[in-house]
C-alpha positions in Angstrom: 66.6 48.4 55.3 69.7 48.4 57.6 70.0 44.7 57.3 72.4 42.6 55.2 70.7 41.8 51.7 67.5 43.8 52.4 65.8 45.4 49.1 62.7 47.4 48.8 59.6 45.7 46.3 56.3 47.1 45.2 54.9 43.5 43.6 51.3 44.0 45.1 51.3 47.9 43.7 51.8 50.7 45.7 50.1 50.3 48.8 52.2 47.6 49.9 56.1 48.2 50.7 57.6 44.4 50.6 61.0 44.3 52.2 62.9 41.3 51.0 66.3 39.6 51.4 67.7 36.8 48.5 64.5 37.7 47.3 62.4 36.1 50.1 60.1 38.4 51.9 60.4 38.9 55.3 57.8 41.8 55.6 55.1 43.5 53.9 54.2 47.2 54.8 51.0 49.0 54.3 48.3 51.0 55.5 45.3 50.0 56.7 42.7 52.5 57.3 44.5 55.4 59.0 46.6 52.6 61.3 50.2 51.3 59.5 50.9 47.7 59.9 53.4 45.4 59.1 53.2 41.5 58.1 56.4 39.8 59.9 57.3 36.2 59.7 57.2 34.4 63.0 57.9 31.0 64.9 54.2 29.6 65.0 54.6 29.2 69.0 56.4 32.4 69.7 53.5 34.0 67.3 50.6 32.3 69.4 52.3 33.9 72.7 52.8 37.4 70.9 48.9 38.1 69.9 47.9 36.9 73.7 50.1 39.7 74.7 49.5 42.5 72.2 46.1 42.9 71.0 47.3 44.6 68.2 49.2 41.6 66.9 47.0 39.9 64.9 46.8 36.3 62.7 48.9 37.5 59.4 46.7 39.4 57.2 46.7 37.8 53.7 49.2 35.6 54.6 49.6 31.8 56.5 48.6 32.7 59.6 50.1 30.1 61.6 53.7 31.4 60.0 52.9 35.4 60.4 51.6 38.2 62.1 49.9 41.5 61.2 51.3 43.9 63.7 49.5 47.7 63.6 51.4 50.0 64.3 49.7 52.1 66.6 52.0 52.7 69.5 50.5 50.2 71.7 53.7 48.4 71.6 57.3 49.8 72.7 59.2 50.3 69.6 61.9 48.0 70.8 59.7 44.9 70.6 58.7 45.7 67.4 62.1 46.1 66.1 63.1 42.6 67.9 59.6 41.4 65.6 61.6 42.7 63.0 64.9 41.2 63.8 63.1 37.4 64.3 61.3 37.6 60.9 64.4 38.7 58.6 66.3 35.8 60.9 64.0 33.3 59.8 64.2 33.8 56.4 67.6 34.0 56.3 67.9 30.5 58.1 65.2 29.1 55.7 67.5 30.4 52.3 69.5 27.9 50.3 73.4 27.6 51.4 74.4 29.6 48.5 72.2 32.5 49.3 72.6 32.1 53.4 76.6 32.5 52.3 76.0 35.7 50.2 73.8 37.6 52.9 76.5 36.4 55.4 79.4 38.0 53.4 78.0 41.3 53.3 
């Protein structure tokens, strides 16, 4: 929630936290069986690469899977990789809004 433009959305009920910026989602939060995930947005190559290395990095649950991932959160992955997961997903939406809402997440 610390980055620029980012706002909380319950559109799927309350199971699933969506975390949006300009009103794109850049990742969806639930709970699956007594495991947490998270849906994150994701280069297709760099997503290939990241489910060879992590098996709890999965094809996008619900989603495209070529675009996303379904990351459990289980602690099988340092918390700093799943922050820069983070991080990649909220930059590729960003890059992917229109000019005029690009320039309003920039000027916050």
């Amino acid at each position: 929630m610390k980055k620029k433009g980012a706002m909380e959305d319950l559109p799927f009920g309350d199971d699933a936290l969506v975390i949006k910026v300009a009103g794109k989602m850049f990742a969806l939060i639930f709970e699956e069986g007594d495991i947490p995930g998270i849906n994150l947005k994701c280069d297709p190559a760099l997503a290939l690469q990241l489910r060879k290395e992590y098996p709890s990095v999965k094809p996008g649950y619900h989603m495209n899977k070529q675009h996303w991932n379904t990351v459990e959160i289980d602690g099988s992955i340092p918390e700093m990789e799943v922050r820069k997961m983070i991080d990649h997903s909220y930059e590729l939406v960003v890059r992917g809004l229109k000019r005029s809402d690009r320039e309003w997440v920039q000027s916050l």
